[in-house]
GUBA-420299 format. One record per residue: residue number from 1; residue in three letters; x, y, z of N, C-alpha, C in turn. Coordinates in steps of 0.02 Angstrom, whole numbers, plus 50000, padded with zeros to 5 digits. Each point is the difference from the previous one (the first is absolute). Layout:
N
     n   res     npx     npy     npz    capx    capy    capz     cpx     cpy     cpz
   NUM   Ala       X       Y       Z       X       Y       Z       X       Y       Z
...
***
This chain:
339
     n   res     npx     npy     npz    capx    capy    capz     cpx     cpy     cpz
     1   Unk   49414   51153   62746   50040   49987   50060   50070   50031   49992
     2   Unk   50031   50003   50063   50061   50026   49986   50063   49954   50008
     3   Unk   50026   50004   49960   50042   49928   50007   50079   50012   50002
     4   Unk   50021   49983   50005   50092   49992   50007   50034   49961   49971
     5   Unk   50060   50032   49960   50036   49923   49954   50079   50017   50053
     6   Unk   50020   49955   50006   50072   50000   50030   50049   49981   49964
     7   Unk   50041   50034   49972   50038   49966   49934   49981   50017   49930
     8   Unk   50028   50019   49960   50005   50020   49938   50034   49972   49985
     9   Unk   49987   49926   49978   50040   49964   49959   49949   49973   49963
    10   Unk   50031   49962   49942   49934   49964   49975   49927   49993   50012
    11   Unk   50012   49970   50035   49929   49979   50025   49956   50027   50050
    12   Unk   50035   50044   50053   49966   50069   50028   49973   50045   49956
    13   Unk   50032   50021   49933   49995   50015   49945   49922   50008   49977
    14   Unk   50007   49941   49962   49951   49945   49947   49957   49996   50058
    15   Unk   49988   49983   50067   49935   50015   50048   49962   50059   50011
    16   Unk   50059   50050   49994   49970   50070   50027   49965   50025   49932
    17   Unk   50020   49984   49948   49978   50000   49929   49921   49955   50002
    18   Unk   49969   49966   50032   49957   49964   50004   49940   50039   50061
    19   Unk   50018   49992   50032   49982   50049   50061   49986   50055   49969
    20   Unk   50022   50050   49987   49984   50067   49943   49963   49981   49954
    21   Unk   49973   49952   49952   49963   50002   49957   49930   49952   50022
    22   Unk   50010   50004   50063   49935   49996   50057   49973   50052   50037
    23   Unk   50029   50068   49967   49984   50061   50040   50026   49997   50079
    24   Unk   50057   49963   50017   50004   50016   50070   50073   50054   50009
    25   Unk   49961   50023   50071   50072   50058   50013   50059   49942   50017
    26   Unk   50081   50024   49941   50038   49974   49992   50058   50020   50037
    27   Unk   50038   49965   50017   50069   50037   50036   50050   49951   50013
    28   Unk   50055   50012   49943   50046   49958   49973   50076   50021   50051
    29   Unk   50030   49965   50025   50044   50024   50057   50072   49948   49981
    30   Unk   50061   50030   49998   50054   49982   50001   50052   50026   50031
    31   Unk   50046   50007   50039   50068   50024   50039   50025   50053   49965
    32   Unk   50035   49981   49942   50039   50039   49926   49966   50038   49984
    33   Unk   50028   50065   50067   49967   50064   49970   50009   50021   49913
    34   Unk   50056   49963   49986   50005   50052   49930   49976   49950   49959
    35   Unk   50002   49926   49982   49952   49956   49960   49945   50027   49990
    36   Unk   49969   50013   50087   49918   50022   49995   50005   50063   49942
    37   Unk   50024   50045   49996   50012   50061   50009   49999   49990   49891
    38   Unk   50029   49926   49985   49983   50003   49911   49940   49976   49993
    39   Unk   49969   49970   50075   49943   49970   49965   49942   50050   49966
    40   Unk   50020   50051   50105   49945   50054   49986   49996   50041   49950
    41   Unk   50084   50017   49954   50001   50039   49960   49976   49969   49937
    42   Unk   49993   49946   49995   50023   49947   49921   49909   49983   49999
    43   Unk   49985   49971   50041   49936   49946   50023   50017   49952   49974
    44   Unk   50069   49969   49986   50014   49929   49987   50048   50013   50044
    45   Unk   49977   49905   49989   50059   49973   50055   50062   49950   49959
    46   Unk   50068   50060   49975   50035   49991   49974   50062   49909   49979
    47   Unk   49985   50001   50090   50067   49934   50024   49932   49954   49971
    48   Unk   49949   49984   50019   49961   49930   50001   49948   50001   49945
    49   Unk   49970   50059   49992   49944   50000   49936   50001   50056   49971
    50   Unk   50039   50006   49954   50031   50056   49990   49946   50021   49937
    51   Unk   49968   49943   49979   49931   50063   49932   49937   49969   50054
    52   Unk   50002   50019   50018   49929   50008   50047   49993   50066   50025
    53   Unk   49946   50038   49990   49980   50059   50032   49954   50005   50061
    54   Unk   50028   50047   50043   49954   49962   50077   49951   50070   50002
    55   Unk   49938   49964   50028   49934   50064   50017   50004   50045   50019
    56   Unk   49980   50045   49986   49980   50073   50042   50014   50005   50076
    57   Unk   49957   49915   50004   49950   49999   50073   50057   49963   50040
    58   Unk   50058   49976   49986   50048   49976   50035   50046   50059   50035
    59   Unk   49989   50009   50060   50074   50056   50033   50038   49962   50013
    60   Unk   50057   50012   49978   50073   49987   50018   50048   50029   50046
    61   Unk   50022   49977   50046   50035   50026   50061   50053   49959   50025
    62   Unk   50038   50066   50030   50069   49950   50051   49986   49996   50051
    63   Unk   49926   50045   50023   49988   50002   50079   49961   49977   50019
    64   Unk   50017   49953   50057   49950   49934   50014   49963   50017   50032
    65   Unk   49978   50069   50015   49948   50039   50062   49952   49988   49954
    66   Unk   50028   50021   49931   49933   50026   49959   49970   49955   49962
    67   Unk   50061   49947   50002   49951   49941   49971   49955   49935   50045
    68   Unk   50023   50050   50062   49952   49957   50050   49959   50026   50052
    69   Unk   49978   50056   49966   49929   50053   50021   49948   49966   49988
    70   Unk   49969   49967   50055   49929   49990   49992   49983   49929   49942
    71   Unk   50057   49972   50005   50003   49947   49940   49948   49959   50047
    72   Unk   49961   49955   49944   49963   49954   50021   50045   49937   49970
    73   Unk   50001   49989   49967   50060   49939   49967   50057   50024   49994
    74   Unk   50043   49966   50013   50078   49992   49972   50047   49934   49968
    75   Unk   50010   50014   49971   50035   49945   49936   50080   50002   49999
    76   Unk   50030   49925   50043   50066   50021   50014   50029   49955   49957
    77   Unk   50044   50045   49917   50016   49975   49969   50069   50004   49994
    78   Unk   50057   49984   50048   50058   49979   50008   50029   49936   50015
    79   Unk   50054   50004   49985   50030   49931   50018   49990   49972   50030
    80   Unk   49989   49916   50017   49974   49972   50071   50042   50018   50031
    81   Unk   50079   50015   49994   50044   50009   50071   50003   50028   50005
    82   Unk   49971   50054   50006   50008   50088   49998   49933   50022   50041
    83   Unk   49923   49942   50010   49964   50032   50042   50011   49997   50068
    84   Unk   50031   49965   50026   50021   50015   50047   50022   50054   50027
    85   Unk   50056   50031   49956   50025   50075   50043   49942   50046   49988
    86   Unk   49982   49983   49938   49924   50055   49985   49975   50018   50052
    87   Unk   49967   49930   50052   49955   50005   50048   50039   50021   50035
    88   Unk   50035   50003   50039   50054   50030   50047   49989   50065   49998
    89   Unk   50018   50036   49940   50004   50048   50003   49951   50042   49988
    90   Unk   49926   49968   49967   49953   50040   49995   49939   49988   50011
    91   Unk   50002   49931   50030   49950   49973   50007   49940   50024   50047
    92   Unk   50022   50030   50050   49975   50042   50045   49951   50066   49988
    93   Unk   50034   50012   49947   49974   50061   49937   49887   49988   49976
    94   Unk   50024   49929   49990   49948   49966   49951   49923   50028   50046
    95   Unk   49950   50046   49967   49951   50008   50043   49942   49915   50029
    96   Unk   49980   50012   50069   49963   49942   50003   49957   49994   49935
    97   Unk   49978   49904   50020   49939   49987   49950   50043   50003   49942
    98   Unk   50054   50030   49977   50022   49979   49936   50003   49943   49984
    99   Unk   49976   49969   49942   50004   49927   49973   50061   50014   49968
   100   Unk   50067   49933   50026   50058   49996   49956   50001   49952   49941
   101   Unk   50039   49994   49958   49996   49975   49925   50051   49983   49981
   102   Unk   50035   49935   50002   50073   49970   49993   50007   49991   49945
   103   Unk   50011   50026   49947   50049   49966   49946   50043   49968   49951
   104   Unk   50045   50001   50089   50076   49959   49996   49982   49936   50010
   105   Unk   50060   49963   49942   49989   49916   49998   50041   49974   50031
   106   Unk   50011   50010   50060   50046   49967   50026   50004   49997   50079
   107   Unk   50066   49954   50043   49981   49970   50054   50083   50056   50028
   108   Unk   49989   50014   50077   50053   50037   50018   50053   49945   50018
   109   Unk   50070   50011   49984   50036   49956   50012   50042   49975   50062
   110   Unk   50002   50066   50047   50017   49989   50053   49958   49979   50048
   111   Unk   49945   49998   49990   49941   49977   50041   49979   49927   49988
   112   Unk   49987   50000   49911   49952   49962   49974   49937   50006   50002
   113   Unk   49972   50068   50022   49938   50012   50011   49948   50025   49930
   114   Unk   49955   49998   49995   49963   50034   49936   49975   50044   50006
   115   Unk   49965   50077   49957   50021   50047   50003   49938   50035   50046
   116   Unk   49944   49942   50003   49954   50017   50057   50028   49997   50064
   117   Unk   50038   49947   50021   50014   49998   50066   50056   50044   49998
   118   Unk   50038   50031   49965   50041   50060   49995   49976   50058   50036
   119   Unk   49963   50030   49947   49936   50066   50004   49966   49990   50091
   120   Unk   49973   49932   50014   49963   50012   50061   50054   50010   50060
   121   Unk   50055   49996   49970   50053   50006   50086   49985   50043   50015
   122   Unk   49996   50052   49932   50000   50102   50034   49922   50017   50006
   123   Unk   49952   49979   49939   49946   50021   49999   49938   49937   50003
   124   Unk   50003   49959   50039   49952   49958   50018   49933   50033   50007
   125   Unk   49982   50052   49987   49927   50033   50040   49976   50010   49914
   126   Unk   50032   49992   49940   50000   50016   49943   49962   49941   49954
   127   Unk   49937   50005   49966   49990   49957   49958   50042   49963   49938
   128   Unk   50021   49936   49969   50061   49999   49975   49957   49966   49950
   129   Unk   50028   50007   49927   49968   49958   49933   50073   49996   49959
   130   Unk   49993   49928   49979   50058   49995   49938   49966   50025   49933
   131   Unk   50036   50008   49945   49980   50014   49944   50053   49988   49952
   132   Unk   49975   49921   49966   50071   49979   49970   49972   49943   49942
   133   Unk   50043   49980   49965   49974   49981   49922   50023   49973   49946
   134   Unk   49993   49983   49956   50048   50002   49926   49982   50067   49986
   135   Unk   50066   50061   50009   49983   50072   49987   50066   50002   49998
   136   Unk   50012   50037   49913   50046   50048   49986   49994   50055   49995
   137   Unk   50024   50046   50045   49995   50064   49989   50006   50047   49920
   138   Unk   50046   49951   49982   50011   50031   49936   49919   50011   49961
   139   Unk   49964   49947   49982   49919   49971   49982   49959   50037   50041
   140   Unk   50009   49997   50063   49957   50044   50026   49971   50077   49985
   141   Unk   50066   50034   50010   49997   50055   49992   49980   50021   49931
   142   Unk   50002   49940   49941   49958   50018   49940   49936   49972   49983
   143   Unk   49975   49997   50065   49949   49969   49998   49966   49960   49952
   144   Unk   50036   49922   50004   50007   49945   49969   49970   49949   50064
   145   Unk   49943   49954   49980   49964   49965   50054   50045   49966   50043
   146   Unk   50000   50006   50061   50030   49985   50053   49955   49978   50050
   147   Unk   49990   49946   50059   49995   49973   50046   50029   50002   50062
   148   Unk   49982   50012   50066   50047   49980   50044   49934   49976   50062
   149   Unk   50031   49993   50057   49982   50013   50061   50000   50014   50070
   150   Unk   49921   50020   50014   50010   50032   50075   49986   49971   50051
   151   Unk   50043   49979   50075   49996   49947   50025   50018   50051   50063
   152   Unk   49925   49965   50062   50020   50032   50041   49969   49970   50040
   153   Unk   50013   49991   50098   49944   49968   50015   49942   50010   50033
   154   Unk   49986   50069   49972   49942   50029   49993   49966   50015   49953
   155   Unk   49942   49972   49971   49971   49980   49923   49970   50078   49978
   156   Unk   49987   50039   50046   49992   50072   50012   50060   50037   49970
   157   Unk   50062   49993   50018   50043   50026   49975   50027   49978   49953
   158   Unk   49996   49931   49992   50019   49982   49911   49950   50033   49948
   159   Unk   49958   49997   50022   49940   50022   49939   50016   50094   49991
   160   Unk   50013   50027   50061   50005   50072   49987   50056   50011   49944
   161   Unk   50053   49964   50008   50061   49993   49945   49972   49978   49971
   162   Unk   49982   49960   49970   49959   49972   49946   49971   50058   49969
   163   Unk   49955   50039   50019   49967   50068   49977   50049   50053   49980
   164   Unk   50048   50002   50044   50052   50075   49973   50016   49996   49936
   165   Unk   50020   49909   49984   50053   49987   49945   49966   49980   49943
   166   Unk   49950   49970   50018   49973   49957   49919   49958   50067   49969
   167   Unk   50041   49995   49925   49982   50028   49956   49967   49947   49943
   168   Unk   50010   50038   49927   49965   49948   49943   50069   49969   49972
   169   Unk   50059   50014   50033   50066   49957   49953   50035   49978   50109
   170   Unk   49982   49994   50029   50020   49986   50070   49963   49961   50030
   171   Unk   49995   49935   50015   49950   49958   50017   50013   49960   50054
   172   Unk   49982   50034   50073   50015   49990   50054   49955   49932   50043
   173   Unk   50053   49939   50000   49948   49967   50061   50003   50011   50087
   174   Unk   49961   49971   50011   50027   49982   50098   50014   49936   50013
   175   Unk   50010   49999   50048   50039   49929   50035   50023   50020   50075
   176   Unk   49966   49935   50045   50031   50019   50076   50047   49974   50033
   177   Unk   50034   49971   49946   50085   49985   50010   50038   50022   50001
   178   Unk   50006   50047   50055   50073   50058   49989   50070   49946   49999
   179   Unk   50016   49963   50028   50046   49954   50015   50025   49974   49937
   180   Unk   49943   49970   49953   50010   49972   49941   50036   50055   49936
   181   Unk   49944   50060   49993   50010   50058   49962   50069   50010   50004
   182   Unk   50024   50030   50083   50061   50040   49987   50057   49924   49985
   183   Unk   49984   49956   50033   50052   49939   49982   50021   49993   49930
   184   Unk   49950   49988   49950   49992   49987   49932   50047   50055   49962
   185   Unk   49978   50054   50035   50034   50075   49971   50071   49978   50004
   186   Unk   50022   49993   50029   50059   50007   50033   50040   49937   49965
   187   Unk   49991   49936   50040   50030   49947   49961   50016   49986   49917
   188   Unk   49930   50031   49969   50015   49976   49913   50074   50032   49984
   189   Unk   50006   50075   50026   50043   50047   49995   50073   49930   49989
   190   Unk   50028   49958   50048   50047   49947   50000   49988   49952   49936
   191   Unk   49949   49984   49979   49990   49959   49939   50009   50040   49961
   192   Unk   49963   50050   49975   50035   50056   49962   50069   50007   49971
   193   Unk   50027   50014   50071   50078   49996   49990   50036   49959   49943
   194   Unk   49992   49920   50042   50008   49948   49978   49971   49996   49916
   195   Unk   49943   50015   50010   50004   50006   49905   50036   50018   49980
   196   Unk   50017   50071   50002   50040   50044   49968   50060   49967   49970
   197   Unk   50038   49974   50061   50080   49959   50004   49976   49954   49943
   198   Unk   49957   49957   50007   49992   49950   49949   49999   50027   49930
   199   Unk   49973   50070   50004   49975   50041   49916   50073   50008   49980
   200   Unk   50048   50034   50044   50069   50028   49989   50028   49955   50002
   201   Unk   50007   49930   50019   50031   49948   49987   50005   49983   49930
   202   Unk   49957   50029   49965   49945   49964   49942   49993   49914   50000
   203   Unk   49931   49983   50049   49994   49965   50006   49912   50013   49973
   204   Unk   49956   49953   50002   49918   49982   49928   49960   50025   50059
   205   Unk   49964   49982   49937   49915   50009   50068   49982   49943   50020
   206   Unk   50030   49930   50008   49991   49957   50013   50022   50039   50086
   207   Unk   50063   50004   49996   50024   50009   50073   49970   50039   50037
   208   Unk   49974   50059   49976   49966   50065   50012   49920   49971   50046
   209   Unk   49969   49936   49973   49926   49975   50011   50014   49958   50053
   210   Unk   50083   49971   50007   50012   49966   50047   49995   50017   50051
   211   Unk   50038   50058   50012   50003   50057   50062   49949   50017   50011
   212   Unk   49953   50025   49958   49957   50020   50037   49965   49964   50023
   213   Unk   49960   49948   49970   49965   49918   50046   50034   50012   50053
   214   Unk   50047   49991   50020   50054   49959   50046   49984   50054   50040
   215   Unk   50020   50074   49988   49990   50058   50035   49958   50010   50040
   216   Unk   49935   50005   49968   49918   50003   50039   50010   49944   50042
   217   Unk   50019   49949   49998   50009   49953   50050   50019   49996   50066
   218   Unk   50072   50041   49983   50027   50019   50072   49968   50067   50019
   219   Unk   49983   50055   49959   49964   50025   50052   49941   49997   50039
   220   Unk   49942   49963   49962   49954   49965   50039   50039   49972   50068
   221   Unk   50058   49947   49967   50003   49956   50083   50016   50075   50057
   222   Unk   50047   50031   49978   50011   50049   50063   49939   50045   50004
   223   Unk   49974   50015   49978   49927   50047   50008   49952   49980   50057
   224   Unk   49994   49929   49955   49941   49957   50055   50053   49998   50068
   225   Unk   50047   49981   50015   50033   49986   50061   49995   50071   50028
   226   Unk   49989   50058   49963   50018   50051   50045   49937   50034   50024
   227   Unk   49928   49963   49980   49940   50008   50000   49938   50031   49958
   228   Unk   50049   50004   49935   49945   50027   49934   49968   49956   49989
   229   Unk   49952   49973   49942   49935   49989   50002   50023   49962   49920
   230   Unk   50011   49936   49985   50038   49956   49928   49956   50047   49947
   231   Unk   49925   50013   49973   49984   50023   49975   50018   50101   49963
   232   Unk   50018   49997   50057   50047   50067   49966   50029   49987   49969
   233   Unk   50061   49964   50002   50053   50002   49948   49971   49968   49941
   234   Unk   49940   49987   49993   49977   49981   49929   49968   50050   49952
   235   Unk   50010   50068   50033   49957   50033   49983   50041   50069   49972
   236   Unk   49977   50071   50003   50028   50052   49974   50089   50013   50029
   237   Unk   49995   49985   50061   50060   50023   50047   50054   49962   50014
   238   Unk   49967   49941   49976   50049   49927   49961   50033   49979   49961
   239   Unk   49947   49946   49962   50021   49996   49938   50019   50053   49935
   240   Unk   49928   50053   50006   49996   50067   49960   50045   50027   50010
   241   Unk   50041   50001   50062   50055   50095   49994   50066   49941   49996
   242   Unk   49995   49936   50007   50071   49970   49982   50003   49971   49927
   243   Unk   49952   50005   49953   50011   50000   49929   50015   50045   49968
   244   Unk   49963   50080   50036   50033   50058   49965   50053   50023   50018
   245   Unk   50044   49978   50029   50064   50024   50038   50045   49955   49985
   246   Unk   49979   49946   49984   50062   49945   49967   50007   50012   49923
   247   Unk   49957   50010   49973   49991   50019   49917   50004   50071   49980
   248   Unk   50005   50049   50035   50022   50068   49964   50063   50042   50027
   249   Unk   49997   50037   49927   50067   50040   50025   49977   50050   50044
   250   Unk   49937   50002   50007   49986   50067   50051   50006   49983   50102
   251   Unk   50022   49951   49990   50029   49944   50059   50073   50051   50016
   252   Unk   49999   50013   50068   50082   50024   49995   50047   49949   50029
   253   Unk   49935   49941   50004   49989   49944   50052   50064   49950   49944
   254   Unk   49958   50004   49966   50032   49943   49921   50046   50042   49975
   255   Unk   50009   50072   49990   50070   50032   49979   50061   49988   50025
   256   Unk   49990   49999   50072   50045   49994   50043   50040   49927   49989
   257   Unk   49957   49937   50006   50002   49935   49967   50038   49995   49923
   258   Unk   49983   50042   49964   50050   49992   49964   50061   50021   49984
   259   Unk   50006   50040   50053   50076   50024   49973   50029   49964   50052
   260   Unk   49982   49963   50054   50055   49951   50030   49978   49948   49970
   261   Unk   49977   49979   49953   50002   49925   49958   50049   50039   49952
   262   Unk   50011   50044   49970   50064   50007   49955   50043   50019   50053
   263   Unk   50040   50015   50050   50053   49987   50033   50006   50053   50062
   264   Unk   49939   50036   49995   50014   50085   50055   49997   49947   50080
   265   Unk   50033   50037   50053   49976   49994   50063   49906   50024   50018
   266   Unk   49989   49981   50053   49950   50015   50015   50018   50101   49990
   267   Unk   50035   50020   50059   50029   50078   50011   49983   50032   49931
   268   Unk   50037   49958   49948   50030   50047   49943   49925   49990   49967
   269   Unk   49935   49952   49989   49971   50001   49950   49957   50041   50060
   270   Unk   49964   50024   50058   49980   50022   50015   50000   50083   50004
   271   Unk   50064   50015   49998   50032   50057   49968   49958   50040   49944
   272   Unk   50028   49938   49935   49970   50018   49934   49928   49995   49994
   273   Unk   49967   49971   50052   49917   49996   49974   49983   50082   50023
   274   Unk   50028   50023   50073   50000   50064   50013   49939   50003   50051
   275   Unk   49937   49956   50022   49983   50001   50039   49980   49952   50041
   276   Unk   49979   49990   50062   50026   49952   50047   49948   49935   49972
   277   Unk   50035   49941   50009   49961   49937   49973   49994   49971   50078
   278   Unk   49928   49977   49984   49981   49975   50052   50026   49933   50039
   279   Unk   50014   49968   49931   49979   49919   50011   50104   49983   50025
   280   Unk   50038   50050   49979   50067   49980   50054   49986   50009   50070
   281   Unk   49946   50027   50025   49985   50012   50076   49943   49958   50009
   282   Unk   49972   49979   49991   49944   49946   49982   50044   49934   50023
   283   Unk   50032   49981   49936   50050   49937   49999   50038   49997   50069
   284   Unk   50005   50048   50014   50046   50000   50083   49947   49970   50053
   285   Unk   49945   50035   49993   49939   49988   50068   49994   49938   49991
   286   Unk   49979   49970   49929   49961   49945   49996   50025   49944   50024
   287   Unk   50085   49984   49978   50063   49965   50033   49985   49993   50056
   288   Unk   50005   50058   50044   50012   49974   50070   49914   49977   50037
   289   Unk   49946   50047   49971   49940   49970   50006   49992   49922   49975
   290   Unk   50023   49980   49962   49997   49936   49988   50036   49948   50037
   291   Unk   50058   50039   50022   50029   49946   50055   49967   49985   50068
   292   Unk   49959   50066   50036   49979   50003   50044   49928   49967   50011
   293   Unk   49985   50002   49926   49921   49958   50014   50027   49926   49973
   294   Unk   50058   49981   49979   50025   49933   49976   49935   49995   49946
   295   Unk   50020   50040   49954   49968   50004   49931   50031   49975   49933
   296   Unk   49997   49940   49955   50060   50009   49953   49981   50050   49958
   297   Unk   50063   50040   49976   49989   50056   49960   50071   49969   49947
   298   Unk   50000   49965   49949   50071   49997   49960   50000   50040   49967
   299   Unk   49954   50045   49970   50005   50069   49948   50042   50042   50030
   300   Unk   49971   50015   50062   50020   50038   50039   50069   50004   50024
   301   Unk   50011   49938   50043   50063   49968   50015   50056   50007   49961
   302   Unk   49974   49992   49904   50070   50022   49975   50024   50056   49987
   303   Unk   49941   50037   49981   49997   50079   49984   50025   50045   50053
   304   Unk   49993   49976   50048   50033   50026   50073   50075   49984   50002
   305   Unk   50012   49951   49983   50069   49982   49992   50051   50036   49938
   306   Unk   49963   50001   49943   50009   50047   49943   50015   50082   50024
   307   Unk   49943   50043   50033   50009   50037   50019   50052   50013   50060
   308   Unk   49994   49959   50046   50030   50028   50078   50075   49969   49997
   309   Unk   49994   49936   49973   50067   49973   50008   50051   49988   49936
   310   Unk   49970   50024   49949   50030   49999   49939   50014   49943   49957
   311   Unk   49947   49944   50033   49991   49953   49950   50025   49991   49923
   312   Unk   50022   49974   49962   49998   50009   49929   49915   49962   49968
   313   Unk   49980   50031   49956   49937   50005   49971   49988   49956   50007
   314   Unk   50036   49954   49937   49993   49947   49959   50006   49939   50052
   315   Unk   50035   50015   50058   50002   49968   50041   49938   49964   50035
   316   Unk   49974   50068   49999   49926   50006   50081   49945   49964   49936
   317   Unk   50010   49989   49941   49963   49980   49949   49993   49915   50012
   318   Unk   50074   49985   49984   49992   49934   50005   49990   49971   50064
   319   Unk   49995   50031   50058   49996   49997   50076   49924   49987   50005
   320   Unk   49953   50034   49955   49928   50004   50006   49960   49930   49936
   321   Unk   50055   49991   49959   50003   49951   49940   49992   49926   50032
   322   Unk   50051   50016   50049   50028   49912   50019   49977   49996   50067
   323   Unk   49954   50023   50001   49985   49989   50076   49953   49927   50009
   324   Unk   49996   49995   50056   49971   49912   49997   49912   49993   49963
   325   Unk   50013   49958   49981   49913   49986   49967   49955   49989   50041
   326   Unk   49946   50016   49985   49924   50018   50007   49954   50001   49969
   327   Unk   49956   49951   50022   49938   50026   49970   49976   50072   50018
   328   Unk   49976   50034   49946   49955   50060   50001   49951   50009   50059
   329   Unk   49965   49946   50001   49956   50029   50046   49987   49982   50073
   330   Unk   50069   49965   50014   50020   49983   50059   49989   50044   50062
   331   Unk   50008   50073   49981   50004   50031   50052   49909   50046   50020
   332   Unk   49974   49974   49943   49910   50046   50037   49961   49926   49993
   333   Unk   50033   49925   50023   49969   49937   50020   49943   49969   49952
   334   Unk   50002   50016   49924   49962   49949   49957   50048   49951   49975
   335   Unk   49970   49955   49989   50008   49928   49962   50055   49969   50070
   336   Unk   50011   50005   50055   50042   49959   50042   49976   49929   49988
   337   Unk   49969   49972   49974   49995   49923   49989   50003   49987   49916
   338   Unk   50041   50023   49973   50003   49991   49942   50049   49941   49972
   339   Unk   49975   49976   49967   50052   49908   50010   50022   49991   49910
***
């Protein structure tokens, strides 16, 4: 098949690298004429995976004509806030019948919309599949066993992704929860964060297991309110991609987290990670999504406050510490007669 990567970053990367060692016609597409221009000369990709050598069978281009000749798939691996102008500006481009392929973990912030109902403003006539996971690009691209999944709500078109991608180190499921998938994606990105601050705080793994319990929690509650399916978040796009993103440095999610638990602004540690973190634009959606569905979110709530309003840390800590007591399982209704 002929397929399309949008973005040469990481993980456009480490896909198109997967895709190629499936024999499919490859075509790796980025803006930065002259970036492209080391890839094509180098066949690495210097800024993000810099000892990785990319295939034969991968073309590399600045011109989006040519990477969208006759494409049957396309794989839009940019920023969530950035597909938007994408489609704007090229969406029109995309030949019919192309199946699109999201990525991005994240929710648009001026909208609040997710990145399906994004994509269908311009190209509604377009088949749409998420494809999302506990996946580090870094692992990936050395093909080290990886998991993710393809969620679409057409079981036809999850399974065709399913086929492009699963290799013998790539182990692709389906799921017809697009709602859940891209939600999960998107939200852990904010727990993430929140680790991080706690790591750079130097604070245990006691606190670290806290957050995350607590974490999966609130995003379930906002998921289900926003119409995903509770069983997702128990699963790869859940629990799975919010344990590997709270626990590694290959997180830019948890990097970022720690250099404002040792003292950076949001601005300044986002700076130094060098590429865009999801979960400060995440943490924004989820806030006001949570107010609007009258969701409690206190992870959220402080981390938002940390970020937007300049909270002090240690503050939003004991804010989440001393908050009123509860039983645990008060809020999904076991043991209410417990005496």
């Amino acid at each position: 098949m002929k397929i399309g990567f949008i973005g040469a970053g990481s993980w456009g990367t480490a896909l198109s690298m997967v895709a190629a060692d499936n024999q499919h016609d490859v075509r790796l597409w980025a803006r930065n004429a002259e970036y492209i221009e080391v890839i094509k000369t180098t066949r690495t990709n210097p800024k993000y995976l810099k000892d990785i050598h990319l295939a034969d069978n991968i073309l590399v281009t600045a011109d989006i004509r040519e990477c969208l000749d006759s494409v049957e798939v396309l794989v839009l691996a940019i920023a969530s806030q950035a597909i938007r102008s994408w489609m704007e500006k090229y969406g029109q481009l995309i030949p019919e019948g192309t199946i699109i392929v999201d990525v991005a973990k994240g929710i648009e912030n001026k909208t609040l919309l997710r990145m399906s109902e994004v994509i269908e403003a311009y190209r509604p006539d377009l088949p749409y599949v998420v494809l999302s996971g506990p996946s580090h690009a870094e692992e990936l691209s050395r093909q080290l066993p990886t998991t993710v999944v393809s969620a679409s709500e057409k079981k036809v078109h999850a399974e065709l992704i399913q086929d492009v991608f699963s290799t013998d180190y790539l182990r692709v499921y389906t799921n017809p929860d697009v709602v859940g998938v891209e939600l999960g994606g998107a939200l852990k990105n904010i727990i993430a964060l929140a680790a991080g601050i706690t790591d750079g705080m130097g604070y245990g793994d006691n606190a670290k297991a806290a957050l995350m319990t607590r974490g999966i929690k609130e995003i379930i509650a906002l998921g289900v309110a926003l119409g995903a399916s509770r069983a997702t978040f128990n699963g790869l796009t859940g629990v799975g991609d919010l344990i590997v993103t709270c626990t590694s440095m290959h997180s830019r999610n948890r990097r970022c987290g720690i250099l404002i638990g040792q003292g950076m602004s949001r601005e300044e540690a986002e700076v130094e990670v060098g590429m865009v973190v999801e979960g400060i634009y995440a943490t924004q959606a989820a806030y006001h999504l949570s107010r609007q569905h009258k969701i409690e979110m206190p992870i959220v709530d402080q981390l938002y406050r940390v970020l937007y309003d300049h909270v002090d840390v240690k503050q939003s800590v004991k804010n989440l510490m001393q908050r009123e007591r509860k039983h645990e399982m008060e809020e999904i209704g076991d043991f209410r007669d417990w005496a």
